[in-house]
C-alpha positions, -999 to +999 in steps of 0.1 A: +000+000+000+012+034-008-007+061+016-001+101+001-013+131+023+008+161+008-001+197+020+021+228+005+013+262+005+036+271-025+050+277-047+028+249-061-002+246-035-007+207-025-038+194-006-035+159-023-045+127-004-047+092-016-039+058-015-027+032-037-032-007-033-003-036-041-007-046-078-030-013-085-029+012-112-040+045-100-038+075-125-036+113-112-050+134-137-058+165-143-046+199-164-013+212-169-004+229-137-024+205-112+002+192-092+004+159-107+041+155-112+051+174-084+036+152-060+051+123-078+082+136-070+079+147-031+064+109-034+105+099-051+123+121-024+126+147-048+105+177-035+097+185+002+063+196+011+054+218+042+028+188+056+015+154+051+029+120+055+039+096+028+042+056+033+050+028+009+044-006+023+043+001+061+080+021+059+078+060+065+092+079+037+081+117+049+061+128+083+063+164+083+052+161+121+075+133+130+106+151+110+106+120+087+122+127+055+143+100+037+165+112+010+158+100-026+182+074-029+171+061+007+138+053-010+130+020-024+109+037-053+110+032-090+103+065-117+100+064-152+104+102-162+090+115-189+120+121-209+132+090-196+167+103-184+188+074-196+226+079-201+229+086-238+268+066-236+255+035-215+239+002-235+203-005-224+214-034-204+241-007-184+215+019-178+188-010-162+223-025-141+227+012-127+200+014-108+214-023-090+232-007-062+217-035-038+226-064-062+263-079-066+280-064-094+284-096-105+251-106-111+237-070-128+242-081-155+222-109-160+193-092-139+193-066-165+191-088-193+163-103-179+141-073-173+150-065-206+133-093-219+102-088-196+098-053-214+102-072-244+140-060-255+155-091-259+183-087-281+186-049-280+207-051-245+239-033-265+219-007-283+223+027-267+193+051-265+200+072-296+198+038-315+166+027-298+131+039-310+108+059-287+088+028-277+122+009-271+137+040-251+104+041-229+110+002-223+140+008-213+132+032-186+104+012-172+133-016-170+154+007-149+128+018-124+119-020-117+158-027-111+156-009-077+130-037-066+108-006-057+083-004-028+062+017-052+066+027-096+058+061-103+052+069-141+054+107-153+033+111-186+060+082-200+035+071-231+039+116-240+072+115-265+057+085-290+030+087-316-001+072-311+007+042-327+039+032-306+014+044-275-013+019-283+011-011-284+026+008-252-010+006-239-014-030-248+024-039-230+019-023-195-014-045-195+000-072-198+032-059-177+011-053-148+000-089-141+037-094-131+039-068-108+029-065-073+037-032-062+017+003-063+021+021-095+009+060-095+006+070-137+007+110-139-014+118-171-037+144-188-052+118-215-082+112-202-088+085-223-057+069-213-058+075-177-098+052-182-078+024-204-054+022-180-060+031-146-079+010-115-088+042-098-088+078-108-076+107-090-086+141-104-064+168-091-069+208-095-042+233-083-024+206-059-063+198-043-078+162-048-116+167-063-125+132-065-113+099-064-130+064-080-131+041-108-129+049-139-164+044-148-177+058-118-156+091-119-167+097-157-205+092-157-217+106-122-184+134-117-189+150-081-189+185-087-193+207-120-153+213-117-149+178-122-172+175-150-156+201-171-120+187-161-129+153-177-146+166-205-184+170-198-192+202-222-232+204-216-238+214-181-272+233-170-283+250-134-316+233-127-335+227-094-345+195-084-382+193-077-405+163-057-407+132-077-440+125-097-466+100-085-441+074-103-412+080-081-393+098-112-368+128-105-379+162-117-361+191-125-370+228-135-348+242-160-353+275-174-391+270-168-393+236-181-403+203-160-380+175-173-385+141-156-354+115-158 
């Protein structure tokens, strides 16, 4: 379980709180300027917020009341930025054994090779990135962040630099990556469409502040507030009051002097 309470004042406000289950995909989404990525990274170690509390699998990562706050590299997490960040002179295979600090050196390399070949890479382990596609380069990355054995993966918009064909067989492979894992993943996106393909649960996020959480499904056909509705894309909304039901028990609405009964 990865538990998120993140409070900030500025310079990007945060009233984000949230949880993600083992083996669950949960998407933050929302417009640019939200909050998304930065609390994926006070998640990483990366930013410090004012308040809150973040915990991956029952070990404390930041407490602002406790004075918890474990440096980045003192976190067992895995991020998949959304440039990717490989080292542009290392082979795929050296970029995924990097991130092995806790394995023996000896072995990295065949570890690598390995998760390599889960990502679907097998036989590209000497290629560097500038001779890897996109969709290979992406792979890559998501490699890397599973090298560290992570308590939690945290995915910044990583499906953003490749066209929409590479993204749908992108779509397709974390599918069917996901049944292998068993760790929380948290997917920062603004595709709605992608966050609903891929995502258990939503979480909608405005200026740093969580307006709803849910399923998919639930989140885009009953959204909780008229913010949320325009954030996911509901273009057609109308001030009505809600009137008695009718002698058949169905809801009734004035609008603009009409009666309409759902």
């Amino acid at each position: 379980m990865l538990e998120v309470d993140l409070r900030a004042d500025g310079p990007i406000p945060l009233a984000a709180r949230f949880s993600v289950a083992a083996g669950e995909l949960v998407a933050l989404v929302g417009p640019s300027g939200s909050g998304k990525s930065t609390i994926l990274r006070a998640i990483a170690g990366l930013a410090r917020p004012s308040g809150g509390r973040v915990a991956a699998q029952g070990e404390v990562w930041f407490d602002a009341d406790r004075g918890v706050f474990l440096p980045a590299h003192r976190r067992a997490v895995g991020m998949v930025f959304q440039s990717y960040a490989l080292f542009p002179h290392m082979s795929a295979r050296d970029n995924v054994a990097a991130a092995m600090g806790h394995v023996p050196r000896a072995a990295r390399p065949a570890q690598a090779q390995a998760l390599l070949a889960m990502v679907n890479l097998a036989g590209l382990e000497d290629r560097r990135p500038a001779q890897l596609s996109g969709g290979q380069q992406q792979r890559v990355a998501v490699a890397r962040a599973l090298a560290r054995a992570p308590r939690a993966l945290l995915m910044d918009e990583p499906f953003s630099a490749v066209d929409r064909a590479t993204r749908e067989r992108l779509y397709r492979e974390i599918a069917e990556l996901r049944a292998r894992l068993t760790m929380p993943v948290a997917l920062v996106t603004h595709d709605m469409d992608e966050a609903a393909r891929l995502a258990d649960r939503l979480v909608v996020l405005r200026e740093g502040r969580t307006l709803q959480e849910g399923a998919p499904q639930a989140v885009l056909t009953r959204p909780a507030s008229p913010e949320v509705a325009r954030l996911i894309g509901v273009r057609n909304l109308f001030e009505a009051t809600a009137l008695a039901p009718d002698a058949e028990g169905f809801a009734r609405l004035d609008w603009a002097g009409l009666t309409l009964e759902t």
